[in-house]
C-alpha positions as a printed Julia matrix, in Angstrom:
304×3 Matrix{Float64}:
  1.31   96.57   -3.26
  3.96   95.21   -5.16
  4.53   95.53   -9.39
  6.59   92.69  -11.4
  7.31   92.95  -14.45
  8.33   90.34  -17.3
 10.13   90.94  -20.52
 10.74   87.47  -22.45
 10.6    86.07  -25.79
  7.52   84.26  -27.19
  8.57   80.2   -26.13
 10.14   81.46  -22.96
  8.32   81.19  -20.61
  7.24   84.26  -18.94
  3.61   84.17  -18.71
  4.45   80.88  -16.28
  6.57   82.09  -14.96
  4.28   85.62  -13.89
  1.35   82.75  -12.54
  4.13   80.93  -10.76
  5.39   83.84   -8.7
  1.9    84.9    -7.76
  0.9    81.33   -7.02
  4.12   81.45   -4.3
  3.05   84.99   -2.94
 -0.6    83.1    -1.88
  0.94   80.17   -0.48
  2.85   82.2     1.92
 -0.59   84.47    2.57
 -0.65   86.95    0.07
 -3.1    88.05   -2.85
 -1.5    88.07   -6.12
 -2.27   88.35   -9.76
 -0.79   87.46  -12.7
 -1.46   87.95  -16.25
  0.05   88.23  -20.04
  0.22   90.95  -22.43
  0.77   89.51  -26.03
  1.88   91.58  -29.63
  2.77   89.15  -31.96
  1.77   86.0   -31.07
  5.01   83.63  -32.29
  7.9    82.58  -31.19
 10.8    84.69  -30.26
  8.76   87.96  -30.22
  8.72   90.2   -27.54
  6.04   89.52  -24.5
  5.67   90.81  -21.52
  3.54   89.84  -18.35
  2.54   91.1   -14.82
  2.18   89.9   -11.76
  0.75   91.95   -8.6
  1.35   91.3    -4.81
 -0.63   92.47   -2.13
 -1.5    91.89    1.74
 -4.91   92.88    0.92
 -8.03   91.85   -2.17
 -6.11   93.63   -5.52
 -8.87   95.78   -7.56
 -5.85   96.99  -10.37
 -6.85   95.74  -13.19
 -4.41   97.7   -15.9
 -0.93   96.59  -16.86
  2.22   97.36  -14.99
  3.58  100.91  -15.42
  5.81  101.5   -12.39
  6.87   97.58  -11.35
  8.91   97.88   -8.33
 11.17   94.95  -10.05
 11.62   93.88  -13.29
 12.43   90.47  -15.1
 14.56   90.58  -18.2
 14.82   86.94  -19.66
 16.61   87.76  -22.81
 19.71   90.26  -22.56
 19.18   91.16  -26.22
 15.21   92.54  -25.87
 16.99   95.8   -24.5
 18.14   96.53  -28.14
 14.1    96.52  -28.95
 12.53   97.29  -25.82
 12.72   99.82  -23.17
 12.39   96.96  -20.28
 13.29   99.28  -17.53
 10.41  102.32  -18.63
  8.61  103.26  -15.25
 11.18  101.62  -12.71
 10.17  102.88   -9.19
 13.23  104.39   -7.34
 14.66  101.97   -5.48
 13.42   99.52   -7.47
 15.11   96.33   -9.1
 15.75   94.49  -11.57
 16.92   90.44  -12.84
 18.53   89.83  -16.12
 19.52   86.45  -17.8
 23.05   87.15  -18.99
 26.46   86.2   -18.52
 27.86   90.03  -17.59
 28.43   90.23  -14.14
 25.81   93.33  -12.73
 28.78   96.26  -12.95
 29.08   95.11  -17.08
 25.35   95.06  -17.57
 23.51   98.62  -19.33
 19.83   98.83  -17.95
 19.48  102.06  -20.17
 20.32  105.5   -19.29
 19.73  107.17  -16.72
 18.7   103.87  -14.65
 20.93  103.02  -11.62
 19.68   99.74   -9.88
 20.27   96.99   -7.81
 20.6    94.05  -10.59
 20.83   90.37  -10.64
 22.44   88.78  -13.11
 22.01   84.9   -13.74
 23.71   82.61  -16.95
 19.6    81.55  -16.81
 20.2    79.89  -20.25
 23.12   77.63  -19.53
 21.13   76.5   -16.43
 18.29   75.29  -18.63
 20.02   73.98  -21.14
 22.08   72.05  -18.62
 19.2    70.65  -16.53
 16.32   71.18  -18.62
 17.62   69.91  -22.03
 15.83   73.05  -23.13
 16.29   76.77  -23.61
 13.01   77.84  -21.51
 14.64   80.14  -19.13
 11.01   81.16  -16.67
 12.14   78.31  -13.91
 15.74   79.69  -13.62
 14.83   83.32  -13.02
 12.15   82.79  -10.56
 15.06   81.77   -8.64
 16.86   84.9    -9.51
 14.13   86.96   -8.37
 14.17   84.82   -5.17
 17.97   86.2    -4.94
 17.34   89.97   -5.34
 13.7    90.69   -4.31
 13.06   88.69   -0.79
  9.64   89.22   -0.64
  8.64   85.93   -1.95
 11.34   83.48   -0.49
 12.89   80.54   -2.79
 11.02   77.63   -0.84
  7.4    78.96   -2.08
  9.17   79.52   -5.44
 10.34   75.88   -5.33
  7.02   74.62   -3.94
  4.96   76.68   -6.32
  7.18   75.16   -9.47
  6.85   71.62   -8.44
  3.43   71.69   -7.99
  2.28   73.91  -11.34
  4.61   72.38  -13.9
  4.62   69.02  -12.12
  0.84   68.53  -12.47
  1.32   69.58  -16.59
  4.74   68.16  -17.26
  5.02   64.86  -14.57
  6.16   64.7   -11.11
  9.84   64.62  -12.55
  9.4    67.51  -14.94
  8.24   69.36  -11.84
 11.3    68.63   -9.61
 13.85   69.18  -12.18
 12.4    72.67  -12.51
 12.53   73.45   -8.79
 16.32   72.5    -8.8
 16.75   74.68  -11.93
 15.52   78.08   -9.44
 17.07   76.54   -6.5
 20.55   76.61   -9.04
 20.16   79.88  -10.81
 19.35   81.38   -6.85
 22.89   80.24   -5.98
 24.67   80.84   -8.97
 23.1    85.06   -9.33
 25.32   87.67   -8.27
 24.06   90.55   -7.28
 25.25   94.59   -7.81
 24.49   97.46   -9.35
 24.04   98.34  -12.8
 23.81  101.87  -14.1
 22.48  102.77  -18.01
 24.68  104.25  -20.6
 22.92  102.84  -23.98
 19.59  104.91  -25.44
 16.48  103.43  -24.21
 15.05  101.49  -27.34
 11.77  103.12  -28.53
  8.61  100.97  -29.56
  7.73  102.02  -33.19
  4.13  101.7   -34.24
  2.6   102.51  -38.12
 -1.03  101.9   -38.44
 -1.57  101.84  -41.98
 -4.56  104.04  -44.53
 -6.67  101.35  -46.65
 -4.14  101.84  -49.49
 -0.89  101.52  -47.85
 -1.47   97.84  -46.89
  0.27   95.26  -48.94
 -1.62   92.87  -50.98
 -0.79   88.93  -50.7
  3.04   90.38  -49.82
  5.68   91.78  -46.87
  6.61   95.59  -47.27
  9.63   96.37  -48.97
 12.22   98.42  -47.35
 11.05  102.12  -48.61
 11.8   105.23  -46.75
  9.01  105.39  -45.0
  9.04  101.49  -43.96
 12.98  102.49  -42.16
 11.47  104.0   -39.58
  7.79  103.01  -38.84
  6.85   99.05  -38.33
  3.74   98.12  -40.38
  2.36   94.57  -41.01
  4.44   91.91  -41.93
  7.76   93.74  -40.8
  9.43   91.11  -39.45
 12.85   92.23  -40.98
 12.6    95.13  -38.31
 12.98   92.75  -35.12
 15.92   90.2   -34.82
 13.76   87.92  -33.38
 17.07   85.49  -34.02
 19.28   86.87  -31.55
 18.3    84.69  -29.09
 18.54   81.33  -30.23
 21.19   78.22  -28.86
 21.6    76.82  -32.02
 22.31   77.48  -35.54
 22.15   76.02  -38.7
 25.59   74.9   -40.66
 25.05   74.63  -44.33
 26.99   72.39  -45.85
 26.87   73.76  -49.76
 28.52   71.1   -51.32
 26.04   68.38  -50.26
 22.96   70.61  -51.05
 21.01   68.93  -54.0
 18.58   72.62  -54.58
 15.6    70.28  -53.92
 14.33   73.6   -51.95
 12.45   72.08  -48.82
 14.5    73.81  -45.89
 13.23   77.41  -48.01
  9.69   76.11  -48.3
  9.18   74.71  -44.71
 11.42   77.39  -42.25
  8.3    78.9   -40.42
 10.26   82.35  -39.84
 11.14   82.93  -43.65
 14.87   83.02  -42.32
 15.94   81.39  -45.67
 17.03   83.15  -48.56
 16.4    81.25  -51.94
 19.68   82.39  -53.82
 19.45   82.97  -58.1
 21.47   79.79  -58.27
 18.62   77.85  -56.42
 20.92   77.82  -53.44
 20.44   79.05  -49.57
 20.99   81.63  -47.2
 20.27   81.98  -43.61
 19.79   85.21  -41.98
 20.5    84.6   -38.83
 19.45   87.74  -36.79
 16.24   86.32  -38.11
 16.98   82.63  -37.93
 15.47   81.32  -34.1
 17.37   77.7   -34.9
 14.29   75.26  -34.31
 16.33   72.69  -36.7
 13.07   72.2   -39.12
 15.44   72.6   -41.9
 18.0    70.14  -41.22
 15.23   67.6   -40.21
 13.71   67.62  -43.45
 17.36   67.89  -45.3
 16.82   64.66  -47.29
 21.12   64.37  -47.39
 21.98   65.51  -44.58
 23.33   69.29  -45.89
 22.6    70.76  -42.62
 23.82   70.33  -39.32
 22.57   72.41  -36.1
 25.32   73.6   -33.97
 24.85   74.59  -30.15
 25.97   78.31  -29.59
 25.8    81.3   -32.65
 28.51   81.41  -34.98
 30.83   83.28  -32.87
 31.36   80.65  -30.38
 32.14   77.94  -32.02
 35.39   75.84  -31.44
């Protein structure tokens, strides 16, 4: 039997993209599974699903503790999550970055055969979108030949085509059938710490009432309910917001509508963005009544 597992961001795309691999594997006469595992149920946070392949009926029920390859759509989740825990020896692994696999860390004491894909560019490029499941299916089509890129491709066209349109469905396909070409494969050995999942459940009287914990001692190192300052769910975001100060007429709607709280109401009525925070959905500079932001492509950094 065969183990996949997927690390993504909430609004990637990796429960589809678990139910798309095991709808290939049974097209080409396999059994498969596939199923999510959820924490936080919002955009940019962390998610993870499974798939299973077998030749014969699968009784496993649990998640995936030992996948024989894993499925990293977002670079930056290995700052928050150990993505590689459980890696079978000899197994492998696909990551959505721009390093080549030599430059990549999987965490220490990992050394694996990696594929690594610019899955983000694809999307943006053919999808119009930064929904990166499509592009590493054909990734994992690359490095793990068990399920070959022609069920992939079939598979895609068929499941997003029949909820997106015949077009939606083919663009996909081409997105994989890209990303398989452009992957380059190697191996990647770990040198950072493995990121540890922190966890705080709370007496009666150490919830907060009506309000977000404050940053106490105690708060620096555990995660309790409404936390959020603890995960820079920003970091992977293709656009950001410009603010354009001078223009800004303090009538406060970009503060009261960002659905991530990523803006910071200054004393002089004034914003902020925190951008580790910020996942740049452009809500704020659509509702800008003059025009005071603008949403660039890229973070900060990059720009010409």
């Amino acid at each position: 039997m065969y183990e996949i597992r997927f690390h993504g961001r909430g609004g990637q795309g990796a429960v589809m993209a678990a139910q798309t691999l095991a709808d290939a594997a049974v097209r080409i006469g396999f059994q498969a599974q596939a199923f999510p595992y959820f924490g936080a149920e919002r955009r940019g946070a962390p998610v993870e699903a499974y798939a299973r392949i077998d030749n014969k009926k699968i009784r496993t029920k649990s998640q995936v503790y030992e996948p024989h390859l894993v499925v990293i759509m977002d670079a930056s989740l290995m700052d928050i999550v150990n993505a590689t825990a459980g890696l079978r020896p000899g197994g492998k692994a696909v990551m959505n970055t721009v390093q080549r696999p030599e430059e990549a860390d999987l965490g220490a004491g990992v050394d694996a055969e990696l594929g690594t894909v610019d899955a983000l560019s694809i999307s943006l490029e053919m999808l119009k979108m930064p929904v990166v499941n499509t592009a590493m299916l054909g990734a994992v089509a690359k490095v793990w030949d068990v399920v070959p890129l022609d069920a992939i491709m079939e598979a895609i066209e068929d499941r997003f085509g029949s909820k997106l349109g015949r077009r939606a469905g083919m663009l996909n396909a081409e997105a994989a059938k890209r990303a398989f070409e452009d992957t380059v494969v190697g191996r990647a050995s770990g040198r950072r710490e493995h990121a540890e999942h922190r966890r705080w459940l709370p007496a009666w009287d150490e919830m907060p009432i009506g309000a977000s914990l404050r940053r106490t001692a105690q708060a620096e190192e555990e995660v309790g309910p409404a936390t959020t300052w603890q995960h820079h769910t920003g970091r992977w975001k293709w656009s950001t917001p410009l603010y354009k100060k001078e223009k800004c007429i303090k009538c406060l709607r970009c503060w009261w509508s960002c659905p991530d709280a990523a803006i910071v109401r200054l004393d002089d009525d004034h914003m902020r963005w925190e951008l580790d925070y910020c996942k740049g959905c452009g809500i704020c500079a659509d509702i800008c009544p003059v025009n005071a932001i603008d949403m660039m492509e890229g973070a900060r950094d990059t720009w010409q």
